[in-house]
C-alpha atoms as one frame of an Amber mdcrd trajectory, in Angstrom:
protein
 -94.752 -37.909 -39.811 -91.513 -39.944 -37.989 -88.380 -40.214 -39.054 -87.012
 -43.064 -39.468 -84.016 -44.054 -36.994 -80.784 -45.279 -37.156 -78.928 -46.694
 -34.313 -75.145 -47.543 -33.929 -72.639 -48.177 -31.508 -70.419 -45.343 -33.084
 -71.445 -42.766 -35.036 -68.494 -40.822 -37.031 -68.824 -37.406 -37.899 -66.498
 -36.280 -40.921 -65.114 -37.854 -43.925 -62.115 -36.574 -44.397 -58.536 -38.840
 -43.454 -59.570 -38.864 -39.717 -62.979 -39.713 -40.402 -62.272 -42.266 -43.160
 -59.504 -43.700 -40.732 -61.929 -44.220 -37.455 -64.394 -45.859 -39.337 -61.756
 -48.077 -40.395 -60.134 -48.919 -37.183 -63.868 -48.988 -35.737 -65.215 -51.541
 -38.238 -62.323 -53.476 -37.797 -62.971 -53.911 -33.736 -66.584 -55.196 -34.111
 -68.570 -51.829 -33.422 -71.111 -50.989 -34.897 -70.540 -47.993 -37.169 -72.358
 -44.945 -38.992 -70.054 -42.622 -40.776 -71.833 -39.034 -41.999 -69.736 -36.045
 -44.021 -71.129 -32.852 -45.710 -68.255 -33.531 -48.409 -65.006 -35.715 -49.244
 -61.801 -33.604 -48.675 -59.621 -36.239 -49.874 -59.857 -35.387 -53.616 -58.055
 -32.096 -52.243 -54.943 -33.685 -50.609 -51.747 -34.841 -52.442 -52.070 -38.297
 -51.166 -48.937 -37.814 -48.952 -48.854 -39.319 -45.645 -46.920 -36.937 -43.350
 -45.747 -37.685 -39.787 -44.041 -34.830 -39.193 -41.294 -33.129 -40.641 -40.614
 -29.179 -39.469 -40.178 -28.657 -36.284 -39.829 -25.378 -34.740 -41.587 -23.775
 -37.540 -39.825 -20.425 -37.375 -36.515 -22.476 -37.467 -37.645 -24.028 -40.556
 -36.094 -27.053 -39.443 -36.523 -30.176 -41.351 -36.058 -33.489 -39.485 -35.308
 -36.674 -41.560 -36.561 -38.858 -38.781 -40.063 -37.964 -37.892 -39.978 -40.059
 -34.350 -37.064 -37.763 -33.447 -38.841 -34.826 -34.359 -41.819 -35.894 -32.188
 -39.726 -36.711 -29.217 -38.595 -32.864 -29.453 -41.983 -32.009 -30.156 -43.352
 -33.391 -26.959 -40.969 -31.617 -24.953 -41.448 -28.234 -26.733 -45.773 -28.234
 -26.940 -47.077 -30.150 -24.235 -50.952 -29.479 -26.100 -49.804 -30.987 -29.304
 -52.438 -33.837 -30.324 -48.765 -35.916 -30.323 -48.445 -35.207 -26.929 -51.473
 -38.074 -26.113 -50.014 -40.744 -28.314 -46.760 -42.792 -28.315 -44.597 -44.169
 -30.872 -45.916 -47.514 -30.891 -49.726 -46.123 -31.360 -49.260 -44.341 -34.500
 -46.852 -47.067 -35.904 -50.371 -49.463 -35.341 -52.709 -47.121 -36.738 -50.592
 -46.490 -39.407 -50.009 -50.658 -40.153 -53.707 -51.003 -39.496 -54.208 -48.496
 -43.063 -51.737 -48.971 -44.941 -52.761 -52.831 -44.885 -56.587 -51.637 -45.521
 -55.246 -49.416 -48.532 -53.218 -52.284 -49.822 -56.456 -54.715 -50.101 -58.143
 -51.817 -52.232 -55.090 -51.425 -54.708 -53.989 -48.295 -53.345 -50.455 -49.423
 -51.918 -48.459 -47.046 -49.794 -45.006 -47.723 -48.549 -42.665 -45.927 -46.343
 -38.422 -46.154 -45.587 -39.073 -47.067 -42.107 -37.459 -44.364 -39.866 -36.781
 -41.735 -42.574 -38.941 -38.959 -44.009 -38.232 -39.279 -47.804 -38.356 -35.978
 -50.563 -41.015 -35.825 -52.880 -41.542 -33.836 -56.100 -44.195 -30.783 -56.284
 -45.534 -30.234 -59.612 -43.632 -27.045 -59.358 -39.953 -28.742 -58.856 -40.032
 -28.348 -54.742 -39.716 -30.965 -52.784 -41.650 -31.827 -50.039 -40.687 -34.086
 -46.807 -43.141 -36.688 -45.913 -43.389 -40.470 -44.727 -45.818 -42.493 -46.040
 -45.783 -42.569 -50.204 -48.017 -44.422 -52.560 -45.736 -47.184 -54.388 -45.456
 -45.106 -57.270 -43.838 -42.465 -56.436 -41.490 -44.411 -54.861 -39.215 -44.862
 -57.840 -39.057 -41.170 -58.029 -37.303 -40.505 -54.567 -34.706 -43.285 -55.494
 -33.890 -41.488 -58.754 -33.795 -38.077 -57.122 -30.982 -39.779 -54.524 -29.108
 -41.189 -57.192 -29.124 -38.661 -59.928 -30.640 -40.972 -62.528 -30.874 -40.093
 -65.718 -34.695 -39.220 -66.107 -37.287 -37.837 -68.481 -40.218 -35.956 -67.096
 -42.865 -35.322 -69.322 -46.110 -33.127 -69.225 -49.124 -32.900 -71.672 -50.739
 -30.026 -73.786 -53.667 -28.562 -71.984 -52.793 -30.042 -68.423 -52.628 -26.824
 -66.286 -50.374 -26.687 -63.350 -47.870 -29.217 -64.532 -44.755 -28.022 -66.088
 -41.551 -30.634 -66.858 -39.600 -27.508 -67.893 -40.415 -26.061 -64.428 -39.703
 -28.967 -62.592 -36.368 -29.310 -64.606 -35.473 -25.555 -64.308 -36.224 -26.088
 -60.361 -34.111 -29.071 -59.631 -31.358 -27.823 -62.184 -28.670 -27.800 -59.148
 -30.129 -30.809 -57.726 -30.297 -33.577 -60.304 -28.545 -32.400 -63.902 -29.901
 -35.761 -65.684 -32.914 -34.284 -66.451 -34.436 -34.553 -69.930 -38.041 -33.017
 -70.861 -41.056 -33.475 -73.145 -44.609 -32.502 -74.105 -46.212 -34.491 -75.413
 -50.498 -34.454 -75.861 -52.686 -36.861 -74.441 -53.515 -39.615 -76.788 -53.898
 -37.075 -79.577 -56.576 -34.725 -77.683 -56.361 -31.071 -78.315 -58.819 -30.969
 -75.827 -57.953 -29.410 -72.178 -57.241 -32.321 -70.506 -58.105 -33.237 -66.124
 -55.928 -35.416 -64.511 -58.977 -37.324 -63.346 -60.747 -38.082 -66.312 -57.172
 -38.850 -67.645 -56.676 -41.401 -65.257 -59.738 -42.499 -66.094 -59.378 -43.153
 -69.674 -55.925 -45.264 -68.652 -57.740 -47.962 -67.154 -58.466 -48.652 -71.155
 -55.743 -50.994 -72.764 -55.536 -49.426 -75.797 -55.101 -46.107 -74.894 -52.569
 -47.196 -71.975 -50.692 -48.611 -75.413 -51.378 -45.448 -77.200 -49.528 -43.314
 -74.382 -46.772 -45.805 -74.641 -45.974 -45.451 -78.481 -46.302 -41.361 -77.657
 -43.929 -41.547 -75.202 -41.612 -44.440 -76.678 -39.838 -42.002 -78.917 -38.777
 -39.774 -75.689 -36.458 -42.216 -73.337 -33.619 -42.574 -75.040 -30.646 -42.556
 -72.085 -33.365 -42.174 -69.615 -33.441 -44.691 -67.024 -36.597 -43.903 -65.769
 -39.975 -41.559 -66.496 -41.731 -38.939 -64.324 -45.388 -38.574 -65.270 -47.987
 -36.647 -63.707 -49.919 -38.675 -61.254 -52.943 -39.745 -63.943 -51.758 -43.436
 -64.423 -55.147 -44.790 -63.128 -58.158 -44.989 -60.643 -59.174 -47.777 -59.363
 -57.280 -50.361 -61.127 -54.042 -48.006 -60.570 -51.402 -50.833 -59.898 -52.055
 -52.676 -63.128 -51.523 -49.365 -65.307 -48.509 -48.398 -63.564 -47.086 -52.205
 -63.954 -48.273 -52.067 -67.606 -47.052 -48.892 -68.430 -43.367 -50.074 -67.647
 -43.181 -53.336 -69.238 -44.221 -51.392 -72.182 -41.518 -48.936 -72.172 -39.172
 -51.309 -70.811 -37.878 -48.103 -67.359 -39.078 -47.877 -64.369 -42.152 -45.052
 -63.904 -42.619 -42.703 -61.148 -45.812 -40.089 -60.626 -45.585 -36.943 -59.802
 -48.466 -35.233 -57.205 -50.637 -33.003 -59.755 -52.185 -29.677 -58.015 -56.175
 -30.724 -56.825 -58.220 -32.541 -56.928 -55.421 -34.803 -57.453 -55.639 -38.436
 -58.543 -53.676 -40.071 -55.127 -56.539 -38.330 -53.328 -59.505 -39.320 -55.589
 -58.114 -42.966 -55.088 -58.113 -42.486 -51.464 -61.323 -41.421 -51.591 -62.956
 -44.335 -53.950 -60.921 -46.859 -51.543 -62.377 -45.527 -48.299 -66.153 -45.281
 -50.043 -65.813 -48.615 -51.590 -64.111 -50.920 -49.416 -65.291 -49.511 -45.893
 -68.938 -50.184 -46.797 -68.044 -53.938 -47.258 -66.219 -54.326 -43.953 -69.732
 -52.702 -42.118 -69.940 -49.288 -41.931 -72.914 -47.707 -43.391 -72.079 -44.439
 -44.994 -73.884 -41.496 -45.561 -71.887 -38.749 -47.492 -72.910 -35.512 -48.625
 -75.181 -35.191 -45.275 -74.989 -33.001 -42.767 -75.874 -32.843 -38.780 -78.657
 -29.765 -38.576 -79.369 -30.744 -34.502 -78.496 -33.075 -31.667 -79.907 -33.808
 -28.196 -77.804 -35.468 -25.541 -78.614 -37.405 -22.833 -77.186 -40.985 -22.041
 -77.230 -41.758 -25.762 -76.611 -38.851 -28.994 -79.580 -38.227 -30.831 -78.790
 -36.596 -34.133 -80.745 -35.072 -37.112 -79.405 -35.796 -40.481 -80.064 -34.033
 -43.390 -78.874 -34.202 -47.294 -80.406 -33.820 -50.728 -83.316 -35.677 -50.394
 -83.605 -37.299 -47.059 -83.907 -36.391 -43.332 -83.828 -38.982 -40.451 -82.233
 -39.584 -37.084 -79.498 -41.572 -35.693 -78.951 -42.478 -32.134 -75.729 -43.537
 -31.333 -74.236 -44.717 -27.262 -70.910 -42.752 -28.826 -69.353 -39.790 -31.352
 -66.287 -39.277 -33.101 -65.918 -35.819 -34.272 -63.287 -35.725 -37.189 -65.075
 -32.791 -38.885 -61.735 -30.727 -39.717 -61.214 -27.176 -39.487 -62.409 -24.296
 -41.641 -62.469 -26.001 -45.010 -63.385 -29.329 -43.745 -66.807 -27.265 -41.779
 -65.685 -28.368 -38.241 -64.976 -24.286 -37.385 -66.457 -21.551 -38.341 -65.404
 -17.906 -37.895 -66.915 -14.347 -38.140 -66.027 -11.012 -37.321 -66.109 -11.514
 -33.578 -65.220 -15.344 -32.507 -64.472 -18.829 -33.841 -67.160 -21.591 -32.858
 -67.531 -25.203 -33.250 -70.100 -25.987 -35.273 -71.705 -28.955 -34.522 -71.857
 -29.102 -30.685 -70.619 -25.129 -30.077 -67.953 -26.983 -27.640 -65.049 -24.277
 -26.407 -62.624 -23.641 -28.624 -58.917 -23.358 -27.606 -57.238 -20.166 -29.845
 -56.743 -16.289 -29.808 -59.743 -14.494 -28.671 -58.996 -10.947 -30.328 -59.674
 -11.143 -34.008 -56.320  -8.881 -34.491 -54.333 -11.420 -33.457 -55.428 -14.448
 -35.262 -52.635 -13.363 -38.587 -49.660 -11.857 -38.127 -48.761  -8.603 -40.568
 -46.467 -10.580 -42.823 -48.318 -13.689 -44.391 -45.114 -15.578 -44.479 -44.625
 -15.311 -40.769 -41.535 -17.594 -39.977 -43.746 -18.534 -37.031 -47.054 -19.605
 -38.538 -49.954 -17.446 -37.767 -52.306 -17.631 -34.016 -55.270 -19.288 -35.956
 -53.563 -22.265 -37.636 -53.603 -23.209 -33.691 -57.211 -22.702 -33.034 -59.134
 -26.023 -31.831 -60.678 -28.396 -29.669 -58.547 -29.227 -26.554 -58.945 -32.610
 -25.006 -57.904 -34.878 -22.393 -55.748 -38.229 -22.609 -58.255 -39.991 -24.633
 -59.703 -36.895 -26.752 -62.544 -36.062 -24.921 -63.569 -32.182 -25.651 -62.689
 -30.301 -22.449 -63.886 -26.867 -21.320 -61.035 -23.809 -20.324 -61.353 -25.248
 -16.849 -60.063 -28.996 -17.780 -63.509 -30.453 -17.201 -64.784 -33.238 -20.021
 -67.818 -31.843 -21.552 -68.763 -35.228 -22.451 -67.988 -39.048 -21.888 -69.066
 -40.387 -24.974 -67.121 -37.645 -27.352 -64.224 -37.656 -29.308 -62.416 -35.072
 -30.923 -59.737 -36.461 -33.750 -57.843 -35.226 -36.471 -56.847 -31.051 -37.840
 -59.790 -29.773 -35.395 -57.364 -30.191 -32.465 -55.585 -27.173 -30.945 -51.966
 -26.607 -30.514 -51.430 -28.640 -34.220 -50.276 -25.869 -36.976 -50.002 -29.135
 -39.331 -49.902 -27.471 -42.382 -46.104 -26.242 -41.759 -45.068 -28.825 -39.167
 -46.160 -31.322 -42.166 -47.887 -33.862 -39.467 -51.512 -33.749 -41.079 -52.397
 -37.461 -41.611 -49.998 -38.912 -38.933 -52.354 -36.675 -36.569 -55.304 -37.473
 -37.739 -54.292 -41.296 -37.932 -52.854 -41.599 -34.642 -55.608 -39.293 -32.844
 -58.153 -41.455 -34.716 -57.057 -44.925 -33.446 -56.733 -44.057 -29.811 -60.150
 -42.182 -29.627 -61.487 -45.821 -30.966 -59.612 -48.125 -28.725 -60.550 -44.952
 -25.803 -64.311 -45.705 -26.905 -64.086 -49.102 -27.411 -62.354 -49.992 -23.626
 -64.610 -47.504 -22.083 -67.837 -49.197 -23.660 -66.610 -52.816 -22.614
């Protein structure tokens, strides 16, 4: 029996924030586009938009303007993914988003040139670039020592105002705590179904009265990041006319709420600008020749999709783009050469907090100027192939903090690279 067949200009492998972000830019240039992903990473993020913000790692240096940092960058690791992209490319693929995330209610906003401190759930702070809008009353406060409550709930693990407080003690004294429980559950409580059960008027004015009795001399409330889904900018606005201060989430550990929104905004809105989805599938074989023939497979279906091009945003380990066992690390989908140590004994270094990051974390795909997949002798494996995104070599983004400016700025030019080379 055939299988039925798909055909597309552009067929994007991966749906994590490289994946979600080519389909975009794709969709939004008129080609014709098929996105496939085994599973959606972006419940696991923060929701922080990084750019980059350590560079060298074992300096531990922090940069407060990420374009200088890249300009250093540049000269330092010539392989870096940055290394292909200029200033002006990621500041496009980064308007291009933001605007997309904006027309799904999921606003982000940025201080232009500076790399702004954000609140763990722990009391840390972490550099990064892009924001959604609410937090952005929170790095403000944090600047200007506002007096503040922070509150957490009963039965919410990993979120703890007395933590947060005890952290930032020498940073910001105006700090005032309080527990309070969630609309008088005893229940253990998710920050998801929490955010959830927001959307609902009355319980939105329920939370209010709980927390009412709690500001005092605060000038503004940290919550943890629950304060709505999909209709997230109403129940932030809501929740501070009712209290009459200015509100501020915190990032939650994962799944997090700013990721599931990401997520619901790229699986909502990018189906109505064109692209046809297909999540929880999974490439099990593909033939080459002038075209990409692919095999799909998920829960209950199996069927083919031809495509004249391929975008291959499929991540590293977690995301399922690498695989490793006791021998060698491969690429999974087209078992293209991987850039990285070859000895297993070097991938991690004796000490797990290595000031200089471990081998492995720079294990990838190497490309050329337009992230093609090259082989160890420089050679472009294939024309029609893009590589995008945290499956890159030379890009230890988890401690350089450049993980979604990366993926973002890899992810437009490999579209535009596609797009002028098909005509």
């Amino acid at each position: 029996m055939s299988r039925i067949e798909l055909k597309c200009d552009l067929l994007v492998i991966g749906s994590g924030i490289a994946g979600m972000a080519a389909s975009l830019f794709a969709a939004n240039r008129g080609i014709k586009t098929i996105q496939i992903g085994k599973t959606n990473t972006l419940s696991f993020t923060s929701g922080l938009m990084d750019v980059l913000a350590v560079h060298p790692i074992e300096e531990k240096r922090l940069w407060k303007n990420p374009w200088d940092a890249i300009d250093t960058l540049k000269k330092d690791i010539s392989g870096h993914p940055y290394s292909k992209v200029s200033k002006d490319t990621i500041e496009k693929a980064f308007k291009e988003l933001v605007a997309f995330l904006k027309s799904a209610d999921v606003p982000y906003a940025n201080y232009q040139n500076k790399n702004v401190n954000i609140i763990t759930p722990i009391g840390t702070l972490k550099p990064t670039f892009f924001v959604p809008e609410s937090m952005l009353n929170g790095v403000s406060a944090l600047e200007e020592k506002k007096p503040c409550l922070i509150i957490d709930f009963y039965n919410l693990k990993g979120f703890s105002a007395l933590q947060i407080k005890e952290t930032l003690k020498d940073k910001w004294q105006n700090l005032r705590t309080a527990q309070i429980k969630f609309l008088d559950s005893s229940k253990e409580q998710f920050a998801e179904q929490m955010a959830y059960d927001l959307e609902k008027p009355k319980n939105l004015d329920k939370l209010a009265k709980e927390i009412s009795p709690h500001i005092k001399d605060a000038e503004i409330l940290g919550i943890p990041a629950i304060l709505g889904v999909k209709r997230h900018s109403s129940v932030l606005s809501k929740l501070q006319e009712l209290l009459g201060v200015k509100v501020f989430e915190i990032p939650t550990i994962i799944p997090s709420v700013p990721g599931i929104r990401l997520k619901k905004a790229f699986e909502d809105k990018l189906q109505d600008i064109g692209v046809q989805s297909f999540y929880s599938q999974e490439v099990i074989q593909v033939f080459h020749k002038d075209d990409f023939v692919f095999d799909v497979t998920g829960a209950a279906s199996m069927f083919k999709i031809r495509t004249k091009g391929v975008i291959l945003s499929t991540g590293r380990f977690f995301g399922g783009g690498l695989s490793a066992d006791r021998e060698k690390i491969t690429e999974t989908i087209f078992n293209l050469e991987i850039y990285g140590p070859f000895l297993r004994k070097v991938w991690h270094e004796l000490d797990f907090f290595a000031p200089r990051g471990h081998n492995i974390n720079n294990c990838g795909i190497e490309t050329d100027e337009y992230f093609h997949p090259i082989d160890k002798s420089g050679k472009v494996i294939f024309n029609n192939l893009y590589a995008v995104g945290s499956i890159l070599a030379h890009n230890d983004w988890t401690r350089m903090k450049c993980g979604t400016g990366v993926s973002v700025a890899t992810a437009y030019s490999a579209v535009n690279a596609f797009l002028n080379q098909k005509g």
